[in-house]
Structures are given as C-alpha cells and as structure tokens.
FIKOLZA-1660 file (N, C-alpha, C; in steps of 0.1 Angstrom, whole numbers, plus 5000, padded with zeros to 4 digits):
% residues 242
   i   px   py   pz ch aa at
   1 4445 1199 2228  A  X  N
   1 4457 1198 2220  A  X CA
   1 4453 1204 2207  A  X  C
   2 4465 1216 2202  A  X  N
   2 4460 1220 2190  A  X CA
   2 4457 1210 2179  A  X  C
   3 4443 1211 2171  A  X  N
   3 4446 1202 2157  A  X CA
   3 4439 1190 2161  A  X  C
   4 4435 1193 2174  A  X  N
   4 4425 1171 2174  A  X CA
   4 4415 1175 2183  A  X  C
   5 4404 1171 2175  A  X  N
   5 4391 1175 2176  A  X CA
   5 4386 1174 2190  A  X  C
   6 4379 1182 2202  A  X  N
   6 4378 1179 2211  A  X CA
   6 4388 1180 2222  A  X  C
   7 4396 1178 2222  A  X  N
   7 4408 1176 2231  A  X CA
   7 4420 1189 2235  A  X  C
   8 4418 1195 2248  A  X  N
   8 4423 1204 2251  A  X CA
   8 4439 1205 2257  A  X  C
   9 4451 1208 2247  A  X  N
   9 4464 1208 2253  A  X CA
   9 4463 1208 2270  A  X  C
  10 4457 1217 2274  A  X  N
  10 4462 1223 2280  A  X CA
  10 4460 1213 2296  A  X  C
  11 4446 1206 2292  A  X  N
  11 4445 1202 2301  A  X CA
  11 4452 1180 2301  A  X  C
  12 4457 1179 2289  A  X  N
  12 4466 1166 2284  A  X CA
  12 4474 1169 2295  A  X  C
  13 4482 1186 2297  A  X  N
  13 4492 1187 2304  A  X CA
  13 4492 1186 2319  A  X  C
  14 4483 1191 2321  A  X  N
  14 4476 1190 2337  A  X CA
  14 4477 1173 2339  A  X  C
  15 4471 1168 2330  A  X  N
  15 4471 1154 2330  A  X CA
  15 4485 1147 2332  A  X  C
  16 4491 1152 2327  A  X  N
  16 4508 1144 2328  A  X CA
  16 4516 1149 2343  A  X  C
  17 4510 1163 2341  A  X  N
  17 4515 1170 2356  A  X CA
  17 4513 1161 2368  A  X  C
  18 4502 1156 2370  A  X  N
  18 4493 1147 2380  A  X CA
  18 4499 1138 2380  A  X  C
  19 4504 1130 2368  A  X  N
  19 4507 1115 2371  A  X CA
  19 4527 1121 2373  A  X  C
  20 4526 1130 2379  A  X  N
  20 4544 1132 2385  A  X CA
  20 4551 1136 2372  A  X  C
  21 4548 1137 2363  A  X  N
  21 4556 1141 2349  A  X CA
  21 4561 1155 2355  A  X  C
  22 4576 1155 2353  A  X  N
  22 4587 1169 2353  A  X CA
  22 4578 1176 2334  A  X  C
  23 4582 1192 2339  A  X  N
  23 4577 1199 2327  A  X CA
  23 4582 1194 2315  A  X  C
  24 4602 1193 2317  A  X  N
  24 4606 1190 2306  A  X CA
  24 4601 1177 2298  A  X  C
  25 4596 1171 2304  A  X  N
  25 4591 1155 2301  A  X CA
  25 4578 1158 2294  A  X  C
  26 4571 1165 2304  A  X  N
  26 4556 1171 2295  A  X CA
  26 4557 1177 2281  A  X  C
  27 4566 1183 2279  A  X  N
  27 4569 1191 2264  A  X CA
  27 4572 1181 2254  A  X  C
  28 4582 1169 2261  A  X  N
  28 4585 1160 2252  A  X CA
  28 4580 1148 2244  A  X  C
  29 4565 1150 2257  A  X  N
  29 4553 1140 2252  A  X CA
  29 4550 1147 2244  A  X  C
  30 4546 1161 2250  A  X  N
  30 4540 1168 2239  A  X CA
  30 4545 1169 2221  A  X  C
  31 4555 1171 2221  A  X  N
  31 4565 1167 2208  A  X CA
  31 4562 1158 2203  A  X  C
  32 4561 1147 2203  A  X  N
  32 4562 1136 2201  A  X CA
  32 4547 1131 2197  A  X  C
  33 4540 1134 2203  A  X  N
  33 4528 1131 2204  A  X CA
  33 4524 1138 2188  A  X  C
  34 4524 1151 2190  A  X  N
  34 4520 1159 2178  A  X CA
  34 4531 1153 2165  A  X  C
  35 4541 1149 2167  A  X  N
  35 4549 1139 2159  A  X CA
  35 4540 1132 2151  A  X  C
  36 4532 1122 2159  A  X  N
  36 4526 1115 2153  A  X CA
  36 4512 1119 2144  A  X  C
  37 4509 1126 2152  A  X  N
  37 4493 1133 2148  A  X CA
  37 4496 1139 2135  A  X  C
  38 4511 1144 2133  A  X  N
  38 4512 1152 2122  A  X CA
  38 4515 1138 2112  A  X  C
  39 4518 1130 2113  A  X  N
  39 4521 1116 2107  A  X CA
  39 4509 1110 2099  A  X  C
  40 4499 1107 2110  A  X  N
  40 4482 1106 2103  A  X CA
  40 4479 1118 2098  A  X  C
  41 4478 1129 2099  A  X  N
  41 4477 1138 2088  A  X CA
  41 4478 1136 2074  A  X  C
  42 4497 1132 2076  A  X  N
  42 4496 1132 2062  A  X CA
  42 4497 1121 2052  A  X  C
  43 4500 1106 2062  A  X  N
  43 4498 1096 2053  A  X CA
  43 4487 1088 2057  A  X  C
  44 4477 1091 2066  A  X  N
  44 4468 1084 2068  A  X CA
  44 4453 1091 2064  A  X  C
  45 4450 1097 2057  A  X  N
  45 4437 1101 2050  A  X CA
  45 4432 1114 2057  A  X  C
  46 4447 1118 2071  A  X  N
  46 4445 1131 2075  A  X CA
  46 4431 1128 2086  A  X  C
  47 4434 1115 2096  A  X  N
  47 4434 1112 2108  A  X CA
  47 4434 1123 2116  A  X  C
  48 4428 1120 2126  A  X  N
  48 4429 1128 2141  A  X CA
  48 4435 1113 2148  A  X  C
  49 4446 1120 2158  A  X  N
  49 4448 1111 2173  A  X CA
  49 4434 1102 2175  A  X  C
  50 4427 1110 2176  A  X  N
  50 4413 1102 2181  A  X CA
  50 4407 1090 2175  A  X  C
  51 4409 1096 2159  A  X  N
  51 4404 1085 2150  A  X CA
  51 4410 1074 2146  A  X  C
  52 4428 1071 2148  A  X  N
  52 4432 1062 2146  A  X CA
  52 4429 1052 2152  A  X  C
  53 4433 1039 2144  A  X  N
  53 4428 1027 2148  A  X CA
  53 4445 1018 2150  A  X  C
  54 4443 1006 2155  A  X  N
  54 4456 0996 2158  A  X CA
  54 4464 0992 2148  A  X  C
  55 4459 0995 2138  A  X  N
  55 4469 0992 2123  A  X CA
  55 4472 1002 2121  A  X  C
  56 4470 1014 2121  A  X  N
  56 4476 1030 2123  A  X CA
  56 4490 1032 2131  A  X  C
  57 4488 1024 2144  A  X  N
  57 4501 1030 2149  A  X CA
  57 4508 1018 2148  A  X  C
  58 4503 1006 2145  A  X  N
  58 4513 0993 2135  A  X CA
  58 4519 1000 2127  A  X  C
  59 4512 1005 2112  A  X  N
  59 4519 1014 2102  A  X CA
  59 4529 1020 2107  A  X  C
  60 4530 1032 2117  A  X  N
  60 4533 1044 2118  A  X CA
  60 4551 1036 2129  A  X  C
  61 4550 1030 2132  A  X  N
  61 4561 1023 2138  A  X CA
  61 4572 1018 2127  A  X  C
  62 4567 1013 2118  A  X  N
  62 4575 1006 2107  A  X CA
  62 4580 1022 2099  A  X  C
  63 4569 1029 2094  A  X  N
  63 4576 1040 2091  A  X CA
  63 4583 1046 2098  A  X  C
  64 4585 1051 2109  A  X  N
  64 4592 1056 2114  A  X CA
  64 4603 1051 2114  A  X  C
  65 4605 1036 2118  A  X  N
  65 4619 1029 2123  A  X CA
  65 4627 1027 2108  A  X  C
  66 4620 1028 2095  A  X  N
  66 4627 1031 2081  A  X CA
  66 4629 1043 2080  A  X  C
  67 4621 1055 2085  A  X  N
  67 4626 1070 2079  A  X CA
  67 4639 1072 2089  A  X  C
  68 4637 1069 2103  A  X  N
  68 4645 1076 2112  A  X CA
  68 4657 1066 2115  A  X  C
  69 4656 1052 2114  A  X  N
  69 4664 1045 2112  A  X CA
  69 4667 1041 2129  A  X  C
  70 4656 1045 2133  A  X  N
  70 4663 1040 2151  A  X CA
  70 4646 1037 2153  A  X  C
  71 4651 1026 2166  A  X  N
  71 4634 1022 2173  A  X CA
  71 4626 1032 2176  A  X  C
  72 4613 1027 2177  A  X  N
  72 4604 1039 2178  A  X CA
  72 4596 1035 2190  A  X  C
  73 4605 1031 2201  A  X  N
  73 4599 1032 2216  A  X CA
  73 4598 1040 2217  A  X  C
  74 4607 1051 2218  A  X  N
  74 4602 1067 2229  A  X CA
  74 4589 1073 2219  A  X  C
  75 4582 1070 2212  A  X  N
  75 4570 1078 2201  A  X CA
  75 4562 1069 2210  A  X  C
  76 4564 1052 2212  A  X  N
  76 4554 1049 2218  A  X CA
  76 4549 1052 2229  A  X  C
  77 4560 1050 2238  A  X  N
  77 4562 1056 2255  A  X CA
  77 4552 1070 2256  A  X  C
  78 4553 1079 2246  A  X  N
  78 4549 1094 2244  A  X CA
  78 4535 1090 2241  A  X  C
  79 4532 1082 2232  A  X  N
  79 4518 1079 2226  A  X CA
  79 4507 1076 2237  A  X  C
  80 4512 1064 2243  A  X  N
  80 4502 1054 2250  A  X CA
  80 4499 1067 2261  A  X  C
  81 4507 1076 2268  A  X  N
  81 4499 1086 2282  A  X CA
  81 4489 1094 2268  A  X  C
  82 4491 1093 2256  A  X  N
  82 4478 1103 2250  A  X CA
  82 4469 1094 2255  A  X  C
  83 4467 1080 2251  A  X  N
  83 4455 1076 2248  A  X CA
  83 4450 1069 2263  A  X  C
  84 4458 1068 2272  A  X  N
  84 4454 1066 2285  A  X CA
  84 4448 1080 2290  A  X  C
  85 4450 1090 2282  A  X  N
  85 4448 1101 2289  A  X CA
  85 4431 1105 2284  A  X  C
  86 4428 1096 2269  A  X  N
  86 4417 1102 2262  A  X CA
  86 4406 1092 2269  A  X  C
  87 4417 1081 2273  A  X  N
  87 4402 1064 2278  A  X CA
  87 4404 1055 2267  A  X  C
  88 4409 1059 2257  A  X  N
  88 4412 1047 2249  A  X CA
  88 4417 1036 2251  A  X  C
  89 4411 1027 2259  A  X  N
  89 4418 1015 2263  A  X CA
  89 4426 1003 2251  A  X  C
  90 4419 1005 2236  A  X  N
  90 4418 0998 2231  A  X CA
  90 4437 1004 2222  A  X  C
  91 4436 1016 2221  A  X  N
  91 4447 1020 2214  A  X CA
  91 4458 1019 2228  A  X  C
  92 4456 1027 2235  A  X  N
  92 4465 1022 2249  A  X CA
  92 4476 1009 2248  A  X  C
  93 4464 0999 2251  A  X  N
  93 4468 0987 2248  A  X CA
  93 4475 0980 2241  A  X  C
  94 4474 0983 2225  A  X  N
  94 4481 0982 2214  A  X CA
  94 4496 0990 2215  A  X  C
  95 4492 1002 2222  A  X  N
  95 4511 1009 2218  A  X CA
  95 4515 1000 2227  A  X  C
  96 4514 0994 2238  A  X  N
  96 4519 0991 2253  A  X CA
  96 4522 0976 2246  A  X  C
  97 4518 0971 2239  A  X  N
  97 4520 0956 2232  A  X CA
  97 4535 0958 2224  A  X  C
  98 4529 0968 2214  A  X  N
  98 4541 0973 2207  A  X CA
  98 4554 0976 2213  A  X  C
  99 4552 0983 2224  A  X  N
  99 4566 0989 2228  A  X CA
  99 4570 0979 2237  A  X  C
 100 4562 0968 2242  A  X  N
 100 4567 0963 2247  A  X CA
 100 4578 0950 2238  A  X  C
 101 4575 0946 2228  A  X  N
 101 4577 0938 2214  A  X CA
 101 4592 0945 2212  A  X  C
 102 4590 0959 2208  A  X  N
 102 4602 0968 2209  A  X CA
 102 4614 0963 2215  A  X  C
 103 4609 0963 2227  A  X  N
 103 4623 0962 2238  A  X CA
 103 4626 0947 2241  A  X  C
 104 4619 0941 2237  A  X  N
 104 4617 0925 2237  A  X CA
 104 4630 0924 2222  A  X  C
 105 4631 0930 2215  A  X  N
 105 4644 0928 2201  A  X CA
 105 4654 0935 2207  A  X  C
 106 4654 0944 2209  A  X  N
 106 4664 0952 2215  A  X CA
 106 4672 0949 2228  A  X  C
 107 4668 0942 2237  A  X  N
 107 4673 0938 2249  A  X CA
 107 4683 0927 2244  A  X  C
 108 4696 0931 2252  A  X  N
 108 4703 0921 2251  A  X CA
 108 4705 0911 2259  A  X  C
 109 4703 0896 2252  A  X  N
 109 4701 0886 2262  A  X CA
 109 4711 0880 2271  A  X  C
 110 4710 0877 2278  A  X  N
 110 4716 0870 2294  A  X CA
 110 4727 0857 2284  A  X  C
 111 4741 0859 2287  A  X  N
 111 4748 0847 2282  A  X CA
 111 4750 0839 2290  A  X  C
 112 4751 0822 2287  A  X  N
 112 4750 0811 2294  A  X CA
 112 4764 0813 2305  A  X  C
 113 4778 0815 2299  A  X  N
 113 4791 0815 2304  A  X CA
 113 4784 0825 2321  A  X  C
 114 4774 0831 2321  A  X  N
 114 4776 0846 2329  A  X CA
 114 4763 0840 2342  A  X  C
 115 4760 0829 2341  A  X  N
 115 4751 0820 2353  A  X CA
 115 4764 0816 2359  A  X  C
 116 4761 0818 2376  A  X  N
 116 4772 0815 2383  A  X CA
 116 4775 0805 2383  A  X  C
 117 4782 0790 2386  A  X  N
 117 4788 0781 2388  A  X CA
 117 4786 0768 2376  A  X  C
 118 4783 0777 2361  A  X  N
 118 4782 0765 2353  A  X CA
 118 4797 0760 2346  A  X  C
 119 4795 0750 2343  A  X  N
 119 4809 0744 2337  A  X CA
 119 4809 0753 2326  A  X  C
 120 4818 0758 2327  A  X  N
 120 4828 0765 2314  A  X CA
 120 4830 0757 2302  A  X  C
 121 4840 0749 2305  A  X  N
 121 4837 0736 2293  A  X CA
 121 4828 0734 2287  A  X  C
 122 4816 0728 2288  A  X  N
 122 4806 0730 2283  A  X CA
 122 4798 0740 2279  A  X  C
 123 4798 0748 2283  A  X  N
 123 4792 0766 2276  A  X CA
 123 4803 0767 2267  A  X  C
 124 4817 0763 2265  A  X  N
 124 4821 0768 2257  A  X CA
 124 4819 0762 2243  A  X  C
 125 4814 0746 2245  A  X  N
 125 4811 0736 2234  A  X CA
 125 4798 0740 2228  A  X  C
 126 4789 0744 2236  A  X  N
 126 4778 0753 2231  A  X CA
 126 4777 0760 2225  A  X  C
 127 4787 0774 2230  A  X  N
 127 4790 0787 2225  A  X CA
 127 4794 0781 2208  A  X  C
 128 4804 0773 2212  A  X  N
 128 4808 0768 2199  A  X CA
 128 4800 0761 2182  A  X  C
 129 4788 0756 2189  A  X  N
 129 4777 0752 2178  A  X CA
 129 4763 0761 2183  A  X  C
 130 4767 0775 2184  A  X  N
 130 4759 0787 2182  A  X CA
 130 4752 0791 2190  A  X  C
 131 4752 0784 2200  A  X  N
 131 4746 0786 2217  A  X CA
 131 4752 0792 2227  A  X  C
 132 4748 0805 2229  A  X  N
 132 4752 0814 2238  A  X CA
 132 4745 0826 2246  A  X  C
 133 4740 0823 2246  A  X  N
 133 4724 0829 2254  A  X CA
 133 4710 0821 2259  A  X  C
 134 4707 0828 2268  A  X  N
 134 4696 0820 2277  A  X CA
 134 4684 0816 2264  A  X  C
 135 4683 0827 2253  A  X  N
 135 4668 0825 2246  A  X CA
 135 4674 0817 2233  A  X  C
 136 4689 0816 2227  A  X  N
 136 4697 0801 2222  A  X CA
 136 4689 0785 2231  A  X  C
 137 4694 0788 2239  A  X  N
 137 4696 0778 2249  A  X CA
 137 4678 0775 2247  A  X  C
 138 4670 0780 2253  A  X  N
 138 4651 0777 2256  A  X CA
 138 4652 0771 2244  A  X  C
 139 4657 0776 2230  A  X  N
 139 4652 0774 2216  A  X CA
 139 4657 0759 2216  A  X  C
 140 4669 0759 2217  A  X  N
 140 4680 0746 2214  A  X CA
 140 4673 0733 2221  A  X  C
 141 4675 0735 2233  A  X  N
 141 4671 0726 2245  A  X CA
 141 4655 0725 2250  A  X  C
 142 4642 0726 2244  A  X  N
 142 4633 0729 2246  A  X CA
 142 4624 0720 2251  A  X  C
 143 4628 0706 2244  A  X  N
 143 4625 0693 2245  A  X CA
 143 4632 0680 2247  A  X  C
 144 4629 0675 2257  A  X  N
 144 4637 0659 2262  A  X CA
 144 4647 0657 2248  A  X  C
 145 4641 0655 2237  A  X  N
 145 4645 0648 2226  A  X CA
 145 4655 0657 2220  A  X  C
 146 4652 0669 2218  A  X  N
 146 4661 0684 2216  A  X CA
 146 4669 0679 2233  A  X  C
 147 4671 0679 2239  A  X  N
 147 4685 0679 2247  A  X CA
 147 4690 0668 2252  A  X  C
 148 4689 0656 2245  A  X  N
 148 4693 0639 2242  A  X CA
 148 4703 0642 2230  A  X  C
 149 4696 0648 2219  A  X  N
 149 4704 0652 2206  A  X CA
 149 4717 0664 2207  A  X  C
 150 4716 0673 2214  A  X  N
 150 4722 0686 2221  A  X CA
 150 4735 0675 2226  A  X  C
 151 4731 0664 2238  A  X  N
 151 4737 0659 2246  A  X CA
 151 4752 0650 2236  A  X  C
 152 4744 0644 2228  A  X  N
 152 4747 0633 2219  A  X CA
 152 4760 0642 2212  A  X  C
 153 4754 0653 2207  A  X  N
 153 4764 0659 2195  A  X CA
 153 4775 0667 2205  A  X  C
 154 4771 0669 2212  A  X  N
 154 4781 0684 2211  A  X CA
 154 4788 0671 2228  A  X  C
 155 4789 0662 2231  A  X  N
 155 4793 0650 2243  A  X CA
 155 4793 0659 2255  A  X  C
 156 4787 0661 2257  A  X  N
 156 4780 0673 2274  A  X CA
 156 4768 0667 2278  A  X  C
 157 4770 0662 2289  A  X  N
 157 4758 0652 2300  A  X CA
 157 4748 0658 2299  A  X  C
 158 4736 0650 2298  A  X  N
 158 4723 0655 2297  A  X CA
 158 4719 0664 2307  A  X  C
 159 4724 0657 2320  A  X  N
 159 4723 0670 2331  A  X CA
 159 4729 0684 2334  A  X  C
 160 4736 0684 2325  A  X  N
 160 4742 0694 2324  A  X CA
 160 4736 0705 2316  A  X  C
 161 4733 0701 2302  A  X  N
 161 4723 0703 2291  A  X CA
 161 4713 0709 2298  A  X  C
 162 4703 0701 2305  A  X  N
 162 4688 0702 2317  A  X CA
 162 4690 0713 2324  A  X  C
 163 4703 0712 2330  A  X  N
 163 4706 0727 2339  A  X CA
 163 4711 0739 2335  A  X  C
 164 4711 0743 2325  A  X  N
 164 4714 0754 2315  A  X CA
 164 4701 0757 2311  A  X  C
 165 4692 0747 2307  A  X  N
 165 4679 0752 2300  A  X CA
 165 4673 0754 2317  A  X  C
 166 4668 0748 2324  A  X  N
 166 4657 0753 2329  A  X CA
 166 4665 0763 2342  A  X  C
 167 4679 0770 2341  A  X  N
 167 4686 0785 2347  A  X CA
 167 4684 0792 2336  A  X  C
 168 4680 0792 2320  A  X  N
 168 4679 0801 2312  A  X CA
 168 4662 0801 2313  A  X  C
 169 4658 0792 2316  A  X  N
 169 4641 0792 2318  A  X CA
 169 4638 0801 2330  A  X  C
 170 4643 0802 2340  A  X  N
 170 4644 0810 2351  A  X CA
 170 4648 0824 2349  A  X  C
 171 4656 0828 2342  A  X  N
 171 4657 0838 2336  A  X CA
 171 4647 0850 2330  A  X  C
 172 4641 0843 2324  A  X  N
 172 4625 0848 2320  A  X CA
 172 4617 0859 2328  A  X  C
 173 4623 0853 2342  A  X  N
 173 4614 0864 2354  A  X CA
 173 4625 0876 2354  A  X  C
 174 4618 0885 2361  A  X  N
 174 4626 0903 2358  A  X CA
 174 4639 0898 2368  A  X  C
 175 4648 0904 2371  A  X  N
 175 4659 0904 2378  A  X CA
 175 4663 0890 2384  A  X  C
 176 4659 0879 2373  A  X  N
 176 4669 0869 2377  A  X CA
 176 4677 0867 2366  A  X  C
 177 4686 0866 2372  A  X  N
 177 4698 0862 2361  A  X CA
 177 4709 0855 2369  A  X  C
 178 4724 0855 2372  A  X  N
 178 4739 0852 2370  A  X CA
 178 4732 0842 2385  A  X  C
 179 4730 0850 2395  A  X  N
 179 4735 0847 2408  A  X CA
 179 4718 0843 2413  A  X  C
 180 4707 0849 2413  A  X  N
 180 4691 0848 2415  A  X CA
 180 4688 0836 2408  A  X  C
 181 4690 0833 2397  A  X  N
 181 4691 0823 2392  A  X CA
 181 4696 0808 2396  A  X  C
 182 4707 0811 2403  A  X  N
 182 4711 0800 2408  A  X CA
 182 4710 0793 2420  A  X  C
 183 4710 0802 2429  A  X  N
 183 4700 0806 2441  A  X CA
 183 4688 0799 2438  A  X  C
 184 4679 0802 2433  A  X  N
 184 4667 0797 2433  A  X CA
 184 4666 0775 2427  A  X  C
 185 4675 0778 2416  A  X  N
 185 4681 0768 2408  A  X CA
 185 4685 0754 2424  A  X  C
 186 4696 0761 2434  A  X  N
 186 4704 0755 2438  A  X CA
 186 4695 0749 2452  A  X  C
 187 4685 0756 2451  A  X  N
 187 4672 0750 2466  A  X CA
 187 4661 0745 2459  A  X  C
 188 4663 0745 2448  A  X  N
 188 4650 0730 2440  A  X CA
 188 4642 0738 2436  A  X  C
 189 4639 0755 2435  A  X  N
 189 4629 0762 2435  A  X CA
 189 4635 0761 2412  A  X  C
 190 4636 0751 2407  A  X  N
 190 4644 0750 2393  A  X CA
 190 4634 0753 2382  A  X  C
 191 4626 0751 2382  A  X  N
 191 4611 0762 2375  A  X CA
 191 4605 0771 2376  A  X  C
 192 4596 0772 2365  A  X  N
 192 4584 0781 2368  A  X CA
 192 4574 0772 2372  A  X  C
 193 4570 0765 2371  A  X  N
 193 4559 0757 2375  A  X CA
 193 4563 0754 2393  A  X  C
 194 4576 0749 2395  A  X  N
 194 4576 0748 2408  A  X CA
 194 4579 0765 2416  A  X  C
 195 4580 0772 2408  A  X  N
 195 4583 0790 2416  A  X CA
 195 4568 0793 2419  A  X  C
 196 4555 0790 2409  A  X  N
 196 4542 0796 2407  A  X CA
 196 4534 0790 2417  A  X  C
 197 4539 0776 2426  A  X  N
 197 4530 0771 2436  A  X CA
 197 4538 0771 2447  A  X  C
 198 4548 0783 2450  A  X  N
 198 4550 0789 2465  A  X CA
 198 4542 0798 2468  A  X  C
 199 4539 0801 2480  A  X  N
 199 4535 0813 2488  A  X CA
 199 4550 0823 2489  A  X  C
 200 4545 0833 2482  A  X  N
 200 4557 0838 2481  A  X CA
 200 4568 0846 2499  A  X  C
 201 4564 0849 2509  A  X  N
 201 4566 0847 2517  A  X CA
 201 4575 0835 2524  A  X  C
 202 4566 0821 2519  A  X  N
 202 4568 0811 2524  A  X CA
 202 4582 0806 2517  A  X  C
 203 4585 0810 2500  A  X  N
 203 4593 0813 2495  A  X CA
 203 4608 0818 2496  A  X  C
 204 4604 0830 2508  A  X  N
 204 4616 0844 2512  A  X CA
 204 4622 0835 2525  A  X  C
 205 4607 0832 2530  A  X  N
 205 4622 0823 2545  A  X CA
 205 4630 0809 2541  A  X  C
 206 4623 0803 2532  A  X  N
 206 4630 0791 2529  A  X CA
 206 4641 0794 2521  A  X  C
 207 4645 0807 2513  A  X  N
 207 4657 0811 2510  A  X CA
 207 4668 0817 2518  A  X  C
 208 4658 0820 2525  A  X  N
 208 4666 0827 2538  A  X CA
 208 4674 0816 2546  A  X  C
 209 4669 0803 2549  A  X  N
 209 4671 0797 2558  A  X CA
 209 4682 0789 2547  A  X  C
 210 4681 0787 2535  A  X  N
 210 4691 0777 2523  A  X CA
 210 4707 0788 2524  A  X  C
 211 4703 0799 2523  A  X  N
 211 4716 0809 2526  A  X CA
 211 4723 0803 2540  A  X  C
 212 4714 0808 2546  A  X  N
 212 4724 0806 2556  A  X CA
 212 4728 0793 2562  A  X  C
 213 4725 0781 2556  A  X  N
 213 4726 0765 2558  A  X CA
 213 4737 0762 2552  A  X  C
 214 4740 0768 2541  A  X  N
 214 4745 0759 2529  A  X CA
 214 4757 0774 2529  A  X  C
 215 4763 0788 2529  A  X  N
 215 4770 0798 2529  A  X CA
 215 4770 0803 2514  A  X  C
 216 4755 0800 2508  A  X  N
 216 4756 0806 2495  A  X CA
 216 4755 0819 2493  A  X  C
 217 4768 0827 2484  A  X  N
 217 4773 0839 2484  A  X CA
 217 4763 0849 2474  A  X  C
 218 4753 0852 2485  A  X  N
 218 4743 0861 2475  A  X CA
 218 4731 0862 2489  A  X  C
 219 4722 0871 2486  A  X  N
 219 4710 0872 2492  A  X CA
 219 4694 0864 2488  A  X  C
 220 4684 0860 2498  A  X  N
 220 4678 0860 2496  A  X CA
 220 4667 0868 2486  A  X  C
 221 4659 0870 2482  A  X  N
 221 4646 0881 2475  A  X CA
 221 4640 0890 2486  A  X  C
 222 4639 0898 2485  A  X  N
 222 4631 0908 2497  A  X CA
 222 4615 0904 2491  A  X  C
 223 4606 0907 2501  A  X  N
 223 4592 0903 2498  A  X CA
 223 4591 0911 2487  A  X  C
 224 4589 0917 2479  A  X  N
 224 4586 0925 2468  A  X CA
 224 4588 0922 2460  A  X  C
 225 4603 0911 2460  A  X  N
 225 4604 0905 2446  A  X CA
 225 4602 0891 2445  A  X  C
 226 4603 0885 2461  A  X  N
 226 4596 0874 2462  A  X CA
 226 4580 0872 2455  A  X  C
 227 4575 0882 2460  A  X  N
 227 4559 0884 2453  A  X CA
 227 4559 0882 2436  A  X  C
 228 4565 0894 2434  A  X  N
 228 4567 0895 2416  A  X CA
 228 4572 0876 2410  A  X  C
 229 4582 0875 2413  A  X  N
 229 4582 0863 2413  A  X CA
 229 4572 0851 2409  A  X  C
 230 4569 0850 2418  A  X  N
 230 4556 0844 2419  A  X CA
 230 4548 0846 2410  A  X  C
 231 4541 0854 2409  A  X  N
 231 4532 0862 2404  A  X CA
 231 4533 0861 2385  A  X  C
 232 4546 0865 2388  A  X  N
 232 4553 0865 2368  A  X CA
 232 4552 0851 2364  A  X  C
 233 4558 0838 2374  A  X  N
 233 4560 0824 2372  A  X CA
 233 4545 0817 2369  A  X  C
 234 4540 0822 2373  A  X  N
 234 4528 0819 2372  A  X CA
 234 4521 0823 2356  A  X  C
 235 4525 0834 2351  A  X  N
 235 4517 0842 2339  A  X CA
 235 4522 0837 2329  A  X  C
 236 4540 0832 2332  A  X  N
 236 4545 0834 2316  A  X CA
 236 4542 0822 2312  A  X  C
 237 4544 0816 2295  A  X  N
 237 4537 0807 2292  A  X CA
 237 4546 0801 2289  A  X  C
 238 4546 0785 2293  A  X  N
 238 4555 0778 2292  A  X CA
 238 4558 0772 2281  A  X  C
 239 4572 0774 2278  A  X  N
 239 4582 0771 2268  A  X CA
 239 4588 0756 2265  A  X  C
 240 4588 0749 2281  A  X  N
 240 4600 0738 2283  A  X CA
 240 4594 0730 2284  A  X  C
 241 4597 0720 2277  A  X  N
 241 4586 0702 2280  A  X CA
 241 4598 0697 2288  A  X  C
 242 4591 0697 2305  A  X  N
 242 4605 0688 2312  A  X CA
 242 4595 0672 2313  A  X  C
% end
C-alpha cells in the first residue's frame, strides 16, 4: 500500500479478493483505509497504519464522528480487513470492539407493545412512566425489589412485570424478538440460564413437538439457530437477578 512502510497494495488487494470481496468493495476498503492512514499522518505524529496503537483508532473515531458528523462504522469495517490482513491481532480486535459498541447505540431497540401476546394495558402504563423498550425494561425491572416497586407504582401484577423483563431478557440473543421470543418464553425455555443448559438439538424437537401440541402460530428454530442460541445464552452476561 502506497505510504506504509513494508506493505504492498497490491497484494492487501489479492488479499480482499480471496476472502470473496467484489472489486468495487476492494477500492472502497481501499479508500477508506488510506482515509485513515492519511488521518495518523496528520494528527498523530505522522503514524504509519502499522504503527498505530488502540488509543489511535479510539482517537480517530471521535474525530471523525465530530468532523463528519455521521458514525464511523464503515472506516471501521474498512480498517479491521487492514489489520487482519497485516496479523495484527491486537488492533483487529480493538476496531471489531469499537464497531461493534457502534452499532450497539445505533440499533434500534425492540419495543415492549411489539412481543406477541403481552397485555397492552400494561405496556401502555409502562410506556407511560418511560418504559418502552426491551433495554428500558432490563434497566427498570432488573431486580426482585426493582419489579415489587415497578409493580407497586405503576398497579401491574408482578407477573406480569417478570414476564416483560425476562421476554426482553430473551431478546438479547440475535433474531429473537416479537414471536421467538415468546415461543421460547411460552415452553418454559424463559431464560438464559435455562436456554444455555439445553442441548441445542434436544432444544429444536421439544419446540417442535410444543408447536404442534399447543397450535402456536410461528415455527420452531432450524438447527443453526437452535445452536447459536445456545451458544450466545451461554456467553452473554447476566443482567437479571430472578
């Protein structure tokens, strides 16, 4: 790549080629990439790619998202194939943190009213004292004593309270939300702690067999997401004192 010591454009591009990157996509790494390089240049003591360190592209995110005024995922997205591409595990890591943090503000969260079969009534008493979303809800309802108090003020049954927090706790995993959510919710599978000690298989038929027992209007998980599942339930770190 022109301008960084060691490192050959030409073959970055081979490199992107390989991992399935379309040309136009390569040029746009490319762009971007030198975006940045030209960035340490000039406010970082005139940096190489190579030489930056994890407070470098901390810096270089904040500046950007003040000069340009929009998030600075796609710089990251473009960054992290540099540094996967050089071995840098350690910068890698750090964009992939970052951009992930990124889309973590930016995502918009799952509203309570939009989980299948919950009382309306009460999501709307919620909505009403500023609760209206699944990561409202984790915050509000987090602990026994936080949703005794929840219960108390706003006059909506504890169980009711309980089952909003741990379908917005359920949420957490990739592609559950309105209808997976409740599904899972409605066959006892109501955690993460109880999702993280199935066999995810063992998981797929016992949903399979709740569908068609019970005529709940939705699908079971295909193995693939049954796995993920599992897998994610297990990692994320728990939020909810039940």
């Amino acid at each position: 790549m022109d301008g960084v010591q060691g490192v050959d454009e030409e073959a970055f591009r081979q490199f992107l080629k390989r991992g399935g990157r379309k040309p136009h996509v390569v040029e746009r790494i490319l762009r971007l990439v030198h975006s940045y390089e030209a960035y340490l240049h000039k406010y970082a003591d005139g940096k190489t790619l190579d030489d930056a360190a994890p407070e470098d592209i901390s810096t270089y995110v904040t500046w950007f998202e003040e000069d340009q005024e929009t998030a600075a995922k796609g710089q990251l997205w473009a960054i992290h194939y540099y540094y996967r591409y050089i071995g840098n595990k350690i910068m890698a890591n750090r964009v992939a943190e970052l951009r992930k943090t990124l889309t973590q503000k930016t995502r918009k969260e799952f509203r309570l009213r939009d989980f299948r079969g919950v009382n309306v009534g009460y999501v709307a008493k919620l909505e009403a004292a500023g609760i209206r979303d699944v990561q409202q809800m984790r915050t509000r309802g987090a602990t026994p004593s936080q949703r005794v108090q929840l219960a108390s003020e706003l006059d909506i049954p504890e169980e009711a309270i309980l089952e909003l927090v741990k379908l917005s706790d359920l949420a957490r995993l990739p592609g559950v939300k309105g209808i997976r959510a409740r599904l899972y919710y409605d066959a006892g599978v109501d955690t993460l702690e109880k999702m993280a000690k199935w066999d995810p298989e063992g998981l797929r038929l016992m949903l399979i067999e709740f569908v068609e027992k019970t005529g709940f209007d939705g699908i079971a998980p295909l193995p693939k997401e049954a796995t993920n599942s599992v897998k994610i339930a297990g990692e994320l770190p728990r939020v909810i004192e039940f």
